[in-house]
DSSP file (Angstrom, degrees, kcal/mol; ACC not computed):
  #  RESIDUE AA STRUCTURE BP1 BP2  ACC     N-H-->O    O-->H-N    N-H-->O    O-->H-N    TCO  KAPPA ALPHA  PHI   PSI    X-CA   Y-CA   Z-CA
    1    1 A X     >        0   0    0      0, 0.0     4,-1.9     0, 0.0     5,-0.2   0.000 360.0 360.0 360.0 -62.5    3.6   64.6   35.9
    2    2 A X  H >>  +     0   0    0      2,-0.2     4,-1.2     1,-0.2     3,-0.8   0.889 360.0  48.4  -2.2 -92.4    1.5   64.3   33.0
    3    3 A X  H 3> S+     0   0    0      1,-0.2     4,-3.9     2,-0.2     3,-0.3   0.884 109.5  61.9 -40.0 -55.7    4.3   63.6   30.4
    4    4 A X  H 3> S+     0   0    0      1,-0.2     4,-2.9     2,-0.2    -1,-0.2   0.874 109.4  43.3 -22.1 -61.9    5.5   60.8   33.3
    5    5 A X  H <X S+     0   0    0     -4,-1.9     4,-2.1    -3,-0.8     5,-0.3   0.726 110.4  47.4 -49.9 -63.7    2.5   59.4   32.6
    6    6 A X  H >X S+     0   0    0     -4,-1.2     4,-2.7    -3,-0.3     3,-0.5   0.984 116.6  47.9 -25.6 -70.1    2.3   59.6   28.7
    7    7 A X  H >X S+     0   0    0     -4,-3.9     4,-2.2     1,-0.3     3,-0.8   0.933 114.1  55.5 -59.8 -57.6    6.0   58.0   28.7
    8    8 A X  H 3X S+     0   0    0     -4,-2.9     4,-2.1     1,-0.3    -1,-0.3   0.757 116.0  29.8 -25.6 -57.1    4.4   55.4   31.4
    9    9 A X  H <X S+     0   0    0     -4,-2.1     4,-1.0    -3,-0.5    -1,-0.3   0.613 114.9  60.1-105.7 -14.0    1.6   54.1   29.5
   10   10 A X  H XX S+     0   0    0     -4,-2.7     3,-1.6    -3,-0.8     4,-1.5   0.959 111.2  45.5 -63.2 -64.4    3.4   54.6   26.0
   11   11 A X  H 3X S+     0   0    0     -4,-2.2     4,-1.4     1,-0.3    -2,-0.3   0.661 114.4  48.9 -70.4 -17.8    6.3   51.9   27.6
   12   12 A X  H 3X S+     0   0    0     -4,-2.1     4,-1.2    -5,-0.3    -1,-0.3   0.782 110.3  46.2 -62.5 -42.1    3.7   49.8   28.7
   13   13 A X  H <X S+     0   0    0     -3,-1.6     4,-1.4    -4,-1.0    -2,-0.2   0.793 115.6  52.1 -38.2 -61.3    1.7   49.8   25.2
   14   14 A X  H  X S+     0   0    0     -4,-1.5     4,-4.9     1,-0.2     5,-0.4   0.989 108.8  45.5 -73.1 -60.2    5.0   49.1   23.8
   15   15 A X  H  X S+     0   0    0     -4,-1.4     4,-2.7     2,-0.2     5,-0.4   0.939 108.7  56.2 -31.1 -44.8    6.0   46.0   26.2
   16   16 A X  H >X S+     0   0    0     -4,-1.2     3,-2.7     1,-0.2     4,-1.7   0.812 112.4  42.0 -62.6 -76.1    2.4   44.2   25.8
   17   17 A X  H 3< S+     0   0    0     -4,-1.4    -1,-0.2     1,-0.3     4,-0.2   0.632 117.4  53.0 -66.1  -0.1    2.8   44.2   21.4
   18   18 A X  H 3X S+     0   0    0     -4,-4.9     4,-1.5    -5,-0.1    -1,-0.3   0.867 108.3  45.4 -62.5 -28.7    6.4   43.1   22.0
   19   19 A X  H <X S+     0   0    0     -3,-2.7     4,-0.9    -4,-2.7    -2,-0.2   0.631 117.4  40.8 -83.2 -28.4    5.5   40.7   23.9
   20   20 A X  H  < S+     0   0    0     -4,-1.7    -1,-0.2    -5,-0.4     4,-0.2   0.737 113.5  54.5-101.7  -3.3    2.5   39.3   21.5
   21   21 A X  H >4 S+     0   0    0     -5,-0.4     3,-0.6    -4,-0.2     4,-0.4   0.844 109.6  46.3 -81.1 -37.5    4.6   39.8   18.4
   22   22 A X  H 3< S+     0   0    0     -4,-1.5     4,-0.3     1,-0.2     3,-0.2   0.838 120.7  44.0 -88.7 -26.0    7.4   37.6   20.2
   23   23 A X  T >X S+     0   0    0     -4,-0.9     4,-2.3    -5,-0.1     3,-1.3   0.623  87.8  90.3 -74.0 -17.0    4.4   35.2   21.0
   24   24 A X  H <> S+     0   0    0     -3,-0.6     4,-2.3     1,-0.3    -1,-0.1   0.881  82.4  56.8 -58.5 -42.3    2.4   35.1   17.7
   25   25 A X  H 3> S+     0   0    0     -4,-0.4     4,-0.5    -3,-0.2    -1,-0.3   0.688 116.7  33.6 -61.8 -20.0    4.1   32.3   16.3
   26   26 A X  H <> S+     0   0    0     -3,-1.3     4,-3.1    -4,-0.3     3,-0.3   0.858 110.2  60.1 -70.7 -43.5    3.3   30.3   19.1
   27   27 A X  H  X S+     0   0    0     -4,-2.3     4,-1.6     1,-0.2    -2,-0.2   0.789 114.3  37.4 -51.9 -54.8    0.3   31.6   19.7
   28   28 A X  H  X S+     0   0    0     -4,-2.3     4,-1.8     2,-0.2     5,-0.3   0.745 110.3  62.3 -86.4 -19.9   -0.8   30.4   15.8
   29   29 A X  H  X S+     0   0    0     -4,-0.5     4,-2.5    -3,-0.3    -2,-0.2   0.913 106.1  44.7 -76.3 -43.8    1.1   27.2   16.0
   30   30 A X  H  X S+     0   0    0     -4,-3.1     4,-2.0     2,-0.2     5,-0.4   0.738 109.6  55.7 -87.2  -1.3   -1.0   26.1   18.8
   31   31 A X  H >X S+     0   0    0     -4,-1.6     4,-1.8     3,-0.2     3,-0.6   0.967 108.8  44.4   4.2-109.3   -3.8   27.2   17.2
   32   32 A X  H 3X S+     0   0    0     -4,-1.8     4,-2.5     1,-0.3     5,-0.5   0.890 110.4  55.6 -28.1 -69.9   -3.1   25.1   14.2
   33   33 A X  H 3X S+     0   0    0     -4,-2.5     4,-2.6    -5,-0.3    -1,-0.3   0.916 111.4  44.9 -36.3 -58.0   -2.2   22.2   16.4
   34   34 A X  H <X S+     0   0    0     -4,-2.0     4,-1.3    -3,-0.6     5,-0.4   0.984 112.5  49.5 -68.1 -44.4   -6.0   22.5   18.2
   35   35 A X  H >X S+     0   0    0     -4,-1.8     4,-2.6    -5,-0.4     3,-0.6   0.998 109.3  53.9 -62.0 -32.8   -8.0   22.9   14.9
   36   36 A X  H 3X S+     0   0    0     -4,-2.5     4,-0.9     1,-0.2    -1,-0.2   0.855 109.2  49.1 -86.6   4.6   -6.2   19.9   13.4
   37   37 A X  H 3< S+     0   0    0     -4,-2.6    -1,-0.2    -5,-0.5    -2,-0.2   0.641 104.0  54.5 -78.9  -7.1   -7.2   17.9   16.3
   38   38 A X  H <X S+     0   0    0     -4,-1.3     4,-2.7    -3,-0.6     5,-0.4   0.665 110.5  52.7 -83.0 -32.8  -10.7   18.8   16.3
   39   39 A X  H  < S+     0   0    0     -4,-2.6    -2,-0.2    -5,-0.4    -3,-0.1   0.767 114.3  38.4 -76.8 -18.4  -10.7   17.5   12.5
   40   40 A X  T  X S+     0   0    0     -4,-0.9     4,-1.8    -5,-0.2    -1,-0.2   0.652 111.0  54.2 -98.3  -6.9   -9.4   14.6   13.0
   41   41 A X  H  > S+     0   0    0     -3,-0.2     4,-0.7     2,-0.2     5,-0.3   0.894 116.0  44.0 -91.5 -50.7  -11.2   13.8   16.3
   42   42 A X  H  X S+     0   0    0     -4,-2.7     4,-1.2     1,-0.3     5,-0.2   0.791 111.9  64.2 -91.4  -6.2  -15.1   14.7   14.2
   43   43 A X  H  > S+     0   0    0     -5,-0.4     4,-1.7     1,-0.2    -1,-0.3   0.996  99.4  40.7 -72.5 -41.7  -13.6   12.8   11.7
   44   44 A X  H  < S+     0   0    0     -4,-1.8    -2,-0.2    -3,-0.2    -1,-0.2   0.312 114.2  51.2 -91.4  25.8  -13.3    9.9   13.2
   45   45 A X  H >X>S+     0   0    0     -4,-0.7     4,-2.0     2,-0.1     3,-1.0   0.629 104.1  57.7 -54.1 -58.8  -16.5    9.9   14.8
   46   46 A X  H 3X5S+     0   0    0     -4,-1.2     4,-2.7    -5,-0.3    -2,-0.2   0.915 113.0  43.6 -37.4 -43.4  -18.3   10.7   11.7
   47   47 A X  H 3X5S+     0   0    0     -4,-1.7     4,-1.6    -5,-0.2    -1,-0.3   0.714 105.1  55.7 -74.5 -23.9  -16.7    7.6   10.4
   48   48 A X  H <>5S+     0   0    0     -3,-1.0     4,-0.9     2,-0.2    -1,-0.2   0.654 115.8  47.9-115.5 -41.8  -17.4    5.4   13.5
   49   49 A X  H  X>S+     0   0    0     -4,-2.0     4,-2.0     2,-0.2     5,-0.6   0.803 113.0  44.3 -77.7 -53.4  -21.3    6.7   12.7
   50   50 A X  H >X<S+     0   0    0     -4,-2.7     3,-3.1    -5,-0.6     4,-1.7   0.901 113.3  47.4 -71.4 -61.5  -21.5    6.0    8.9
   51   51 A X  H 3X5S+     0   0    0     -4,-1.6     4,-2.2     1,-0.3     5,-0.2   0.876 110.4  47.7 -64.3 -46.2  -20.1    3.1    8.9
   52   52 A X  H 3<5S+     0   0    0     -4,-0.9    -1,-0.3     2,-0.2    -2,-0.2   0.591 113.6  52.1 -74.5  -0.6  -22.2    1.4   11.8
   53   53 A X  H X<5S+     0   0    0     -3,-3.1     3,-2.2    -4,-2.0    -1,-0.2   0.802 111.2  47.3 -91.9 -49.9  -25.4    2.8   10.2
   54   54 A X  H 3<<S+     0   0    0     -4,-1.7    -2,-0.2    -5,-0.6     3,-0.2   0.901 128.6  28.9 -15.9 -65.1  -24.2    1.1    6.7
   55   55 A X  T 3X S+     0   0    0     -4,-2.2     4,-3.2    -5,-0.2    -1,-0.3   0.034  80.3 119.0-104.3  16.6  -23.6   -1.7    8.7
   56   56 A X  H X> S+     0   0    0     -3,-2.2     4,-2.8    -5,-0.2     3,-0.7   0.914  77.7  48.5 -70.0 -66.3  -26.1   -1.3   11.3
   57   57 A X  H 3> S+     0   0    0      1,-0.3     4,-1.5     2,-0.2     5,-0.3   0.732 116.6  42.4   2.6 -91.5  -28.2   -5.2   10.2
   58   58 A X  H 3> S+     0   0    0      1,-0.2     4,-1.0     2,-0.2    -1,-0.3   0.662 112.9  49.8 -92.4 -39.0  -25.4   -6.9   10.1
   59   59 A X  H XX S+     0   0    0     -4,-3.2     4,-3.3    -3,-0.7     3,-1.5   0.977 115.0  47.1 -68.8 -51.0  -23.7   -5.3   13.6
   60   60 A X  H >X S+     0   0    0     -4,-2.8     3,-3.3     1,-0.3     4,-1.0   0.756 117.3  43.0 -38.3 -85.1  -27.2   -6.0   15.8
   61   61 A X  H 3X S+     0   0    0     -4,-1.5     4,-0.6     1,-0.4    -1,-0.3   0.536 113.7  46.7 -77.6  -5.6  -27.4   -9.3   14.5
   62   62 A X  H <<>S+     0   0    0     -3,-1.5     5,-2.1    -4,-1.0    -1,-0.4   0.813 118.3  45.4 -74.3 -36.3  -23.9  -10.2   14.9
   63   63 A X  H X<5S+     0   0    0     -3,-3.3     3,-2.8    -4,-3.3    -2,-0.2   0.963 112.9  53.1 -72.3 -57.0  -24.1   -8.6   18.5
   64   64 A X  H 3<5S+     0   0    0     -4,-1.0    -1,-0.2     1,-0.3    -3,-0.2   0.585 103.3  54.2 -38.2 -40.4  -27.4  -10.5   19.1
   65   65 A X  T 3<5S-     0   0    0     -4,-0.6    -1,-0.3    -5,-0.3    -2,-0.1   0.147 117.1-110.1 -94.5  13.8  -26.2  -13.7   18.3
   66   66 A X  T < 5S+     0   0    0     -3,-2.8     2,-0.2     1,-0.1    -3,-0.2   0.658  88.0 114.1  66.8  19.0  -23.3  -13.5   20.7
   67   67 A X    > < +     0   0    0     -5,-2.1     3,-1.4     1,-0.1     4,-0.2  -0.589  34.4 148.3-115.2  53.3  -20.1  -13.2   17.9
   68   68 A X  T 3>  +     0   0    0      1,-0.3     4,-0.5    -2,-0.2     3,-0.3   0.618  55.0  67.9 -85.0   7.9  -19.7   -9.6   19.4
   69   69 A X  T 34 S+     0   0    0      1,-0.2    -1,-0.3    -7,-0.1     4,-0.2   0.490  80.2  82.7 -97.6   5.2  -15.9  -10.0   18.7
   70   70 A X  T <4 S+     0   0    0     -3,-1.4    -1,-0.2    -8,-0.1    -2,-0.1   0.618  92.0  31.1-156.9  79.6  -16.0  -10.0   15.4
   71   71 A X  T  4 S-     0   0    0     -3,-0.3     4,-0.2    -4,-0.2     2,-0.2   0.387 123.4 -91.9-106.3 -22.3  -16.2   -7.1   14.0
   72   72 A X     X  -     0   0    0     -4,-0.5     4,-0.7     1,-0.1    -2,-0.1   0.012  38.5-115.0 111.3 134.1  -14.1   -5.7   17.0
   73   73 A X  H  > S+     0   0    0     -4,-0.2     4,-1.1     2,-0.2    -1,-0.1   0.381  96.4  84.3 -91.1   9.3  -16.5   -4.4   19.8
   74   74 A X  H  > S+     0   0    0      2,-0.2     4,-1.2     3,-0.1    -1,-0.2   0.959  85.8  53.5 -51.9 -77.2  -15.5   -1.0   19.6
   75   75 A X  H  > S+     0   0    0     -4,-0.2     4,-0.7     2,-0.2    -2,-0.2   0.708 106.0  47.2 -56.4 -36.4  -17.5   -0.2   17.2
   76   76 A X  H >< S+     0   0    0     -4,-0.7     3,-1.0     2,-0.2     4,-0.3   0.947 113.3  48.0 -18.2 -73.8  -20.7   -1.4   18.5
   77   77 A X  H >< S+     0   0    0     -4,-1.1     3,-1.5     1,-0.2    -2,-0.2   0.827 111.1  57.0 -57.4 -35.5  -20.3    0.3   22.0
   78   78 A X  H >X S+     0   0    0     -4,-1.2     3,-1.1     1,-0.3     4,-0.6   0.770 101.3  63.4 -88.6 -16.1  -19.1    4.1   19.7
   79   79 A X  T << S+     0   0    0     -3,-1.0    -1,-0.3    -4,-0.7    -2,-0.2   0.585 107.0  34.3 -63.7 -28.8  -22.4    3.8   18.1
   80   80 A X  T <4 S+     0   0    0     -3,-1.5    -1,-0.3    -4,-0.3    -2,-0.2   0.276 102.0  84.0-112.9   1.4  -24.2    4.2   21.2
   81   81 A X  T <4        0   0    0     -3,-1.1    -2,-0.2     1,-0.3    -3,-0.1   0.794 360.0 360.0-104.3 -26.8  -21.9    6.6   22.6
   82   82 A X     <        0   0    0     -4,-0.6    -1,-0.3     0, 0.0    -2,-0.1   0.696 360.0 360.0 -57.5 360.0  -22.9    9.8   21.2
């Protein structure tokens, strides 16, 4: 009964780490996939932020004066968005 037992939880042991060795690559591919979408997603926020405090003057009073199209109104609105 014992030994049953052993062999059980041995063939069980073995099944899970076949089953994540036959998975790893996926496993690291999506991974990869989600970290480079988080770098490119705070990247362009970061950028969306520097530039419209560089430019901050120039967007207000362009917005202010009713020419909020152009510079493309995007940017205005992502400034406020955080």
């Amino acid at each position: 009964m014992l030994h049953q037992l052993r062999c059980s939880i041995f063939l069980f042991i073995q099944k899970v780490s076949t089953f994540f060795a036959k998975t790893d690559p996926l496993l690291y591919n999506l991974l990869f996939f989600f970290a480079s979408y988080l770098a490119v997603d705070t990247t362009y926020l970061f950028s969306i932020y520097f530039l419209s405090t560089f430019f901050y003057d120039e967007f207000i009073k362009n917005y202010s004066e009713g020419n909020e199209n152009d510079y493309g109104n995007f940017i205005i609105n992502d400034r406020f968005d955080f």
